[in-house]
matplotlib code that plots the C-alpha trace (Angstrom):
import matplotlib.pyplot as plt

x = [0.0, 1.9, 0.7, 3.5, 5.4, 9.3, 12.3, 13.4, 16.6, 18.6, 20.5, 23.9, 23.6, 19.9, 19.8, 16.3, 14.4, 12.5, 12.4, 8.1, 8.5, 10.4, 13.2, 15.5, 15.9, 16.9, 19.2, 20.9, 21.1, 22.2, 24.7, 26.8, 26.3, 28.6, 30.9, 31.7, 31.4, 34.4, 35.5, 34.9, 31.2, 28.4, 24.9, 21.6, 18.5, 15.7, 11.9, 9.7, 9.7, 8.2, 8.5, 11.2, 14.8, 16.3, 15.4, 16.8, 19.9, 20.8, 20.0, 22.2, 24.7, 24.5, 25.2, 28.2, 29.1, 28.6, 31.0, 34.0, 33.4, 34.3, 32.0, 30.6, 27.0, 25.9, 22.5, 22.4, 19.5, 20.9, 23.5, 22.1, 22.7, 26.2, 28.1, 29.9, 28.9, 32.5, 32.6, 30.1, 30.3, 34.5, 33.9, 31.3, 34.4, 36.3, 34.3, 33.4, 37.4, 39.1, 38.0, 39.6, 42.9, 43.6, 46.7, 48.0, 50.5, 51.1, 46.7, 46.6, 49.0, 47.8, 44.2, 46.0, 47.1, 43.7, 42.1, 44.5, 44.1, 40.1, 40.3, 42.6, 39.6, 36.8, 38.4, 37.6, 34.4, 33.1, 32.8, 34.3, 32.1, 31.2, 32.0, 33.3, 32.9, 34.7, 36.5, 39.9, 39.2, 39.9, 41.4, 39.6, 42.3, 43.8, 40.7, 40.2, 43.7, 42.7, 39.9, 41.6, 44.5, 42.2, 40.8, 44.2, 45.5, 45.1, 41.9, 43.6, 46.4, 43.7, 41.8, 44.5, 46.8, 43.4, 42.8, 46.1, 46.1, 43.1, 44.1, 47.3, 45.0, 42.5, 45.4, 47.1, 43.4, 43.1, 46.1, 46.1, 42.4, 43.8, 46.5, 44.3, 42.1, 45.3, 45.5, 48.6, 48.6, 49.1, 45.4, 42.7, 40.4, 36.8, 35.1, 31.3, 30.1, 26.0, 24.7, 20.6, 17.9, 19.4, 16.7, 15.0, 17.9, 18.1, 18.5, 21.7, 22.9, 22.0, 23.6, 26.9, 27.1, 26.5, 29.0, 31.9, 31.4, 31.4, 34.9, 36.6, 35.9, 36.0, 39.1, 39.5, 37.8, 35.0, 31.7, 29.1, 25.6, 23.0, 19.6, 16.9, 13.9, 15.2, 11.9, 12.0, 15.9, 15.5, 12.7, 15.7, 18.2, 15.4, 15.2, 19.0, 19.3, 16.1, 13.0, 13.6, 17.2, 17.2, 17.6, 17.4, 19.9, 21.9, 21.9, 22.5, 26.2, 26.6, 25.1, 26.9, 24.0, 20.4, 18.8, 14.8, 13.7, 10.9, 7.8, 5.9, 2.3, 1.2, -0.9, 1.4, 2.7, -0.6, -0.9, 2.3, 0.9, -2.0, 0.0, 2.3, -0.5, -2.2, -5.0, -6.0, -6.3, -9.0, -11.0, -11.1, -13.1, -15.9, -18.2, -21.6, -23.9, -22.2, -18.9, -17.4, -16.8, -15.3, -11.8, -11.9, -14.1, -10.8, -8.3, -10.2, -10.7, -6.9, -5.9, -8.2, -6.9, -3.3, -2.3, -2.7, -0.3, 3.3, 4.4, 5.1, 1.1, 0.0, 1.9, 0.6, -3.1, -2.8, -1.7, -4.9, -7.2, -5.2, -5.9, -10.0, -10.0, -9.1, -12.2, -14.6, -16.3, -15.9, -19.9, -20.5, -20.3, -16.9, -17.6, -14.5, -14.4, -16.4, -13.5, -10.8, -12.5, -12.4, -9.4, -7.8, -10.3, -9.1, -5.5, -6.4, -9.5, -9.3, -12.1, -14.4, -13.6, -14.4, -17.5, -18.9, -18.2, -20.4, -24.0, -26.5, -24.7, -24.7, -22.9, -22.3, -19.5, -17.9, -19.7, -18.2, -14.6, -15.6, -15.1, -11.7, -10.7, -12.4, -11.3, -12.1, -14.5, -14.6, -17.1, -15.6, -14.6, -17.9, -19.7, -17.4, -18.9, -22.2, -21.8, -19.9, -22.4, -25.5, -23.7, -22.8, -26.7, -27.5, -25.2, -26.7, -30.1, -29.8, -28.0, -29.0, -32.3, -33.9, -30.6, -30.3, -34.1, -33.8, -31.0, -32.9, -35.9, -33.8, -32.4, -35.8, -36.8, -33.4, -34.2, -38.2, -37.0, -37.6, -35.0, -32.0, -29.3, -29.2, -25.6, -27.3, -30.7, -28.8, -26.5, -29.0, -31.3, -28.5, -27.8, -31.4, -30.9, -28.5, -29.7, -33.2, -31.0, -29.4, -32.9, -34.4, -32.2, -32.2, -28.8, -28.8, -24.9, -23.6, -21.7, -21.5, -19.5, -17.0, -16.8, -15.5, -13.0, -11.2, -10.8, -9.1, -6.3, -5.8, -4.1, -1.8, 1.3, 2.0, 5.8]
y = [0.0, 3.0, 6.4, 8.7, 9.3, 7.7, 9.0, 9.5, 8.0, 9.2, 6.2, 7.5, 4.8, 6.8, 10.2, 11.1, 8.2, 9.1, 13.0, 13.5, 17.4, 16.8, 19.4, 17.3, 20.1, 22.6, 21.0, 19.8, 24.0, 24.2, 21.8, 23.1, 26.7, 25.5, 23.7, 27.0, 29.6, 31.1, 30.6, 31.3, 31.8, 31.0, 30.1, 29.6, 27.6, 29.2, 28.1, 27.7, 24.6, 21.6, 22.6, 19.8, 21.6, 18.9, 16.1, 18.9, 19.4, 15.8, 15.6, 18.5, 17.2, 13.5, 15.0, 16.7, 13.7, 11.8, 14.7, 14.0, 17.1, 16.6, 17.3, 17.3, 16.9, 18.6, 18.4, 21.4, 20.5, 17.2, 18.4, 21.6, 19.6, 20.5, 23.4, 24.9, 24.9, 24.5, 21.5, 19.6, 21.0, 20.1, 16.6, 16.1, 17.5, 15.3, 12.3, 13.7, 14.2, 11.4, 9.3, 12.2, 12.1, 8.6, 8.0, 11.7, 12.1, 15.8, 16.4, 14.8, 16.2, 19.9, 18.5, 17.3, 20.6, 22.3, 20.5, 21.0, 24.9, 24.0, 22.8, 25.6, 27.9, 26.0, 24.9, 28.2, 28.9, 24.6, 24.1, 21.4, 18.3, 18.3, 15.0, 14.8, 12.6, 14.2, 11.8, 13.0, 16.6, 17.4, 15.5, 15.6, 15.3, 18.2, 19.8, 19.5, 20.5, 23.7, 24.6, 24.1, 26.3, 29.2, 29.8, 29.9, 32.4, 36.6, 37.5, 40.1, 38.0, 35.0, 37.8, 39.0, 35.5, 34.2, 36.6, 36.6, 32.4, 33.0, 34.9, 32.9, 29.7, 31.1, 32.0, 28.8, 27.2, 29.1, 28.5, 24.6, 24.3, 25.6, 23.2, 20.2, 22.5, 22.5, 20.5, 19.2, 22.1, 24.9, 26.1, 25.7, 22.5, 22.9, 21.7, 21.5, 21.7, 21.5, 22.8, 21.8, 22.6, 25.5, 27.1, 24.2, 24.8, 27.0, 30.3, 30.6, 27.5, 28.7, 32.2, 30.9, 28.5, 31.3, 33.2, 30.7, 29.8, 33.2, 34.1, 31.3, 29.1, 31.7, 30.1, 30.1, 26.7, 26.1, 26.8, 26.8, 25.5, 26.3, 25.0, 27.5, 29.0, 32.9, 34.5, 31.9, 32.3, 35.8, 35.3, 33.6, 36.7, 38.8, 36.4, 36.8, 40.3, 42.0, 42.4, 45.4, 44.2, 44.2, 40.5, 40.2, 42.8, 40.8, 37.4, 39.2, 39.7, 35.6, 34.6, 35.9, 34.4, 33.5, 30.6, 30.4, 27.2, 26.9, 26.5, 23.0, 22.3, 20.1, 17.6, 15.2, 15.2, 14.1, 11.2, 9.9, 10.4, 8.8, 5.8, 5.3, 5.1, 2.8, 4.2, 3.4, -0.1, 1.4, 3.0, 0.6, -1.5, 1.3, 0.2, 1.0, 4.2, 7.2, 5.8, 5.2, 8.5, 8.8, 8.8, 11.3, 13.8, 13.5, 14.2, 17.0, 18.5, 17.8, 19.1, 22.7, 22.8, 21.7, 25.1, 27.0, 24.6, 23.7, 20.3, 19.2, 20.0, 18.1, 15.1, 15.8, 16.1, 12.7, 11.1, 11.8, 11.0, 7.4, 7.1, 8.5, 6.0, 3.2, 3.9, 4.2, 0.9, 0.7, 0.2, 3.6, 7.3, 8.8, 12.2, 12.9, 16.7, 17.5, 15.7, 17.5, 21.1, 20.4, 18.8, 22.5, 24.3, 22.6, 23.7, 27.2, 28.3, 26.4, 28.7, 28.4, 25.0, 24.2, 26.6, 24.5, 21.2, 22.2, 21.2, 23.6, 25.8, 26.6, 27.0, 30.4, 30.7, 28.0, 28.7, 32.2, 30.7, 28.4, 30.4, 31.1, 27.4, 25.7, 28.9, 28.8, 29.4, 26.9, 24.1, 21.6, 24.5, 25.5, 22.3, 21.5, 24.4, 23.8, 20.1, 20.9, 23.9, 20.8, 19.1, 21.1, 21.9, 18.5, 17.9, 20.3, 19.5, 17.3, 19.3, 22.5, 22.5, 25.6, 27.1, 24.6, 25.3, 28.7, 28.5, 26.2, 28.7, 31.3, 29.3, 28.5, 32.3, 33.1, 30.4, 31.6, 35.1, 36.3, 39.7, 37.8, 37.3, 34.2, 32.8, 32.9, 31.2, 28.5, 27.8, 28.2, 25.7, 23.5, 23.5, 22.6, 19.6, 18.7, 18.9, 17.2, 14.3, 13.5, 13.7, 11.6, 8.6, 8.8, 10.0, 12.7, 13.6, 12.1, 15.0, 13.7, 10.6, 12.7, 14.8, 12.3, 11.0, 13.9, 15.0, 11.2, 12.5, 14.9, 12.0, 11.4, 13.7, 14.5, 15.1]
z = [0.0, -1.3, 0.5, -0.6, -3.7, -3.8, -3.1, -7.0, -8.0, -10.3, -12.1, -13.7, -16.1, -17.1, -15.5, -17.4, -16.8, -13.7, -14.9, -14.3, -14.5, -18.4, -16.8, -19.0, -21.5, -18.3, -16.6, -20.2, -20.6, -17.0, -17.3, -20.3, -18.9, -15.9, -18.0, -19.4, -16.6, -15.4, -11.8, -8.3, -9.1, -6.6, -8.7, -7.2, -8.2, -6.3, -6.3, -3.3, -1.0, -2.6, -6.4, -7.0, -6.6, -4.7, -7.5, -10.5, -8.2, -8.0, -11.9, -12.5, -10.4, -12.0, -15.6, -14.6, -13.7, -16.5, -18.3, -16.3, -13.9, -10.4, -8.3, -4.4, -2.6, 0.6, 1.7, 4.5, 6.2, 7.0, 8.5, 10.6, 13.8, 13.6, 16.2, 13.0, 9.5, 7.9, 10.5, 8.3, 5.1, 4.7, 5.9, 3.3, 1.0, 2.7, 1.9, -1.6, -2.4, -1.2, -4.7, -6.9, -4.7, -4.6, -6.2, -6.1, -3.5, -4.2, -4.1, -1.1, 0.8, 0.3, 0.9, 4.4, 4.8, 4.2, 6.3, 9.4, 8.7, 8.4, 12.2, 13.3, 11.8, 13.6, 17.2, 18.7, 18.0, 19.2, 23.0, 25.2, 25.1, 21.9, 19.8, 16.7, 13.5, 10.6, 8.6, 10.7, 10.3, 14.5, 16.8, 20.3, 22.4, 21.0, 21.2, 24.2, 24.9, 23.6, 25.2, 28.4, 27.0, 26.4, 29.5, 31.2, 28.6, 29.3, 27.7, 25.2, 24.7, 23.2, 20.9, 19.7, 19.1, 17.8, 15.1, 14.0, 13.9, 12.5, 9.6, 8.9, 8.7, 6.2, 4.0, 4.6, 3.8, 0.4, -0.6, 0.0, -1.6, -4.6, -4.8, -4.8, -7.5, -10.0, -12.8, -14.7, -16.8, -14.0, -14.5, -11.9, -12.3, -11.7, -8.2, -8.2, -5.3, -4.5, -1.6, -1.3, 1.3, 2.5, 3.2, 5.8, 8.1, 11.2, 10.4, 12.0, 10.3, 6.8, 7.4, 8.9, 6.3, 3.1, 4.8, 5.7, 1.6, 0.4, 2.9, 2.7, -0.6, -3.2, -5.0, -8.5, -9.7, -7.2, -8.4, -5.7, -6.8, -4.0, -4.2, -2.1, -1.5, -1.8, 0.3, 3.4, 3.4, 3.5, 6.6, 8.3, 7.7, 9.3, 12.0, 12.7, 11.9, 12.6, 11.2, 9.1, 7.9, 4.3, 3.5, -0.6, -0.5, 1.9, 0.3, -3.4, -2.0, -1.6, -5.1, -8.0, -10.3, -9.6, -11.9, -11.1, -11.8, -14.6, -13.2, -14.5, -15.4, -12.9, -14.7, -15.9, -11.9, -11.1, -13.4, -12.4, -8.2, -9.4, -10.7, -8.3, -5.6, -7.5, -7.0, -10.6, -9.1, -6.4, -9.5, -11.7, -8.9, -9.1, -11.8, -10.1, -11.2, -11.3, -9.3, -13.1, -13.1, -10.3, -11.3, -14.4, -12.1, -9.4, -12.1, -13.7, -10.0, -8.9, -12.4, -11.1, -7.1, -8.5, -10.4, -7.2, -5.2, -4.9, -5.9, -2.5, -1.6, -4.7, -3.1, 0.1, -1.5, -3.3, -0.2, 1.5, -1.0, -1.2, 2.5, 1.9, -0.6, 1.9, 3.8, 1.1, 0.0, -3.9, -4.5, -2.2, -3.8, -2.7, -4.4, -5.7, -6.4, -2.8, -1.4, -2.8, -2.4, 1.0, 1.5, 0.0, 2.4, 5.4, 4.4, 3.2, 4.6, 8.4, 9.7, 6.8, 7.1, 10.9, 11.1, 8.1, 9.5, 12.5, 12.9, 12.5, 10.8, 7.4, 4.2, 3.3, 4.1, 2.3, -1.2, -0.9, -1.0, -3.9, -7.0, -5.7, -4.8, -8.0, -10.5, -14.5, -17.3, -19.1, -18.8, -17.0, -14.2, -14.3, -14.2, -11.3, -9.3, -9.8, -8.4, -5.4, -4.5, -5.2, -3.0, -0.1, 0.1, 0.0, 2.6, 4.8, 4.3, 7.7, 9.6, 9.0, 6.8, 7.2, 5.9, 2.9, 2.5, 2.3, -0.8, -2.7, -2.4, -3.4, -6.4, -7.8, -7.9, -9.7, -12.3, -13.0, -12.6, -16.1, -15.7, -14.2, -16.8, -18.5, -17.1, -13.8, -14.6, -16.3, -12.9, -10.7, -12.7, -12.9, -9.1, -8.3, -10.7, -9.2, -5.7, -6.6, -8.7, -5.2, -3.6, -6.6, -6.2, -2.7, -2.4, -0.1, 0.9, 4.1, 5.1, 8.4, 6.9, 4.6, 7.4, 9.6, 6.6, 6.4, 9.7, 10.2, 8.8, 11.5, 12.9, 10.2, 9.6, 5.8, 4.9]

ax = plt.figure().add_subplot(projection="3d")
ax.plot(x, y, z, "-o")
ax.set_aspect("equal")
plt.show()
């Protein structure tokens, strides 16, 4: 039983094959584009959380690959538990590096040497009883050596000592780093190195790590490729540096150039959700009345609630509805586009959403937000509308039936009213079919029960 969408992989045999979003053509462009830049450079691929940049960056950084570059991954957010950025990121270069050194004596000494300097840099700032597991970067006996050292030590004495160590071993750094970065030829050797979800880590995290790149990595042959979500980065620079601190102009001195990621339609996502959690397998069992339809009036509704959402919440979306569909028997209705309107109205509208869901009270609130949720003018968007606003009379028709009274009342005067215009005769004449075909067939809409469905998943938690 599949609930969420896989972790993509990203064969290097077959980069492409599990591309859903068709950003082959992108990251092709991307890819040649670094090839050819000239270095330092620091390059971002912004888009907001859950549009796909981790998948594109590991594509990206996959086809380099399969050029020859050398290249390094660091996922941030993974790493955010760490006292000192640099700490993490240069044992992830660490790990990255050692298969591009073997054999090269001459690499991997200054790559020793770097990394010595690296620890110099972070031992003062990382406190006694912290432990350590960098791939040799620190030894913790000498460590701790140090920290013992320090507080013996004239206060002046260690600020000044320690900025001038400091300096000496950021110069000592550089100059190391770009020894390992030369190639046979005297000329510096590009170093990819991709930095995603920075944005998901503390803010403290994400700015010390932006700024021990910019400082201390901007040697000729590293290109920097960070993956992030440029407006919740800059909420963590105001979280750090106030409120009125101007952020964008902030992070504009750490990224040389900014690559926003092409925006994809999200039907074809949708189909490939839909596939993967089988729930074409549940649909296929509902052959009874009107539930044949069920599965083109979900798609057609996903395809409508989608273009307002991010990737991520489409995933989230299907996820639900794979778990509704668990609970619905396949010879009962399951309402498909009801569902999903309020699905998106208990994560949008969470007021509209709990005053409608309680007895006795009625609609009117919720039909006000349905042009909005369900937008378009064409047919199908229109049809759409119509049902859902059937329904969600219907459904109240129990609980609150002098309001759901009152609306049909009102919708049979606007339909034999002979000076209302005609797009408004025509919906409200299609509403009251709608509501009466429920009645007709005996099918008045358990709201109670759909109700209850979603507000199960209150107990779930969505990734």
């Amino acid at each position: 039983m599949k609930l969420k969408n896989a972790i993509l992989d990203i064969p290097q045999d077959n980069i492409f094959q599990n591309d859903k979003l068709n950003r082959r053509d992108s990251v092709v462009n991307l890819t040649r584009l670094l090839e050819n830049v000239s270095s330092p450079i620091v390059l971002s691929v912004n888009a907001p959380w859950g549009a796909g940049k981790t998948t594109y960056l590991k594509m990206l950084h996959a086809n380099l690959n399969a050029s020859s570059c050398k290249s390094v991954y660091f996922s941030a957010w993974e790493t955010d538990f760490a006292v000192d950025p640099l700490l993490a990121f240069l044992g992830e270069m660490n790990s990255g590096l050692s298969g591009f050194l073997k054999g090269d004596s001459k690499k991997s000494k200054a790559w020793a040497k770097a990394k010595e300097a690296g620890a110099h840099i972070l031992r003062r700032g990382i406190p006694v009883g912290v432990k350590i597991a960098t791939a040799g970067l620190l030894d913790a006996d000498k460590l701790l050596e140090d920290e013992a050292a320090k507080f013996t030590e004239a206060l002046s004495k260690d600020v000044i000592g320690a900025y001038s160590n400091n300096k000496k071993a950021i110069a000592e750094f550089k100059k190391n780093v770009a020894e390992v970065l030369k190639g046979g030829d005297g000329e510096a050797e590009k170093l990819y190195v991709f930095v995603d979800e920075l944005d998901r880590c503390r803010p403290t995290y994400a700015i010390e790590l932006l700024e021990r790149i910019k400082h201390l990595l901007d040697i000729e042959g590293l290109v920097f490729v960070l993956a992030l979500d440029k407006v919740q980065l800059a909420h963590s620079v105001r979280a750090v540096y106030g409120a009125e601190f101007d952020a964008l102009g902030y992070l504009k001195r750490f990224i040389d150039v900014e690559f926003t990621l092409p925006s994809v339609g999200v039907n074809f996502f949708i189909k490939h959700l839909f596939a993967h959690l089988e729930l074409d397998n549940y649909f296929a069992t509902r052959n009874t009345g009107d539930t044949v339809y069920d599965k083109e009036h979900l798609l057609n509704t996903l395809n409508m609630v989608g273009r307002q959402m991010s990737l991520r919440g489409v995933e989230q979306l299907l996820s639900k509805i794979k778990l509704i569909s668990l609970t619905v028997p396949s010879n009962q209705y399951f309402y498909p586009e009801f569902v999903v309107f309020l699905l998106y109205v208990k994560d949008n509208y969470s007021t509209v959403y709990a005053n409608f869901s309680k007895l006795g009270v009625g609609g009117d609130e919720i039909l006000a937000v349905l042009e909005v949720v369900l937008s378009g003018e064409d047919d199908q968007a229109i049809w759409t509308r119509q049902y859902v606003e059937a329904l969600i009379i219907s459904g109240k028709s129990r609980s609150a039936k002098a309001w759901a009274d009152s609306k049909i009342a009102n919708l049979k005067e606007v339909a034999g009213h002979m000076e209302v215009p005609d797009i408004k005769v025509r919906h409200a004449t299609r509403v009251l079919e709608l509501v009466q075909h429920h009645g007709r067939y005996g099918n008045s809409v358990s709201l109670e029960n759909i109700l209850n469905r979603i507000d199960m998943l209150s107990n779930f938690v969505f990734d």
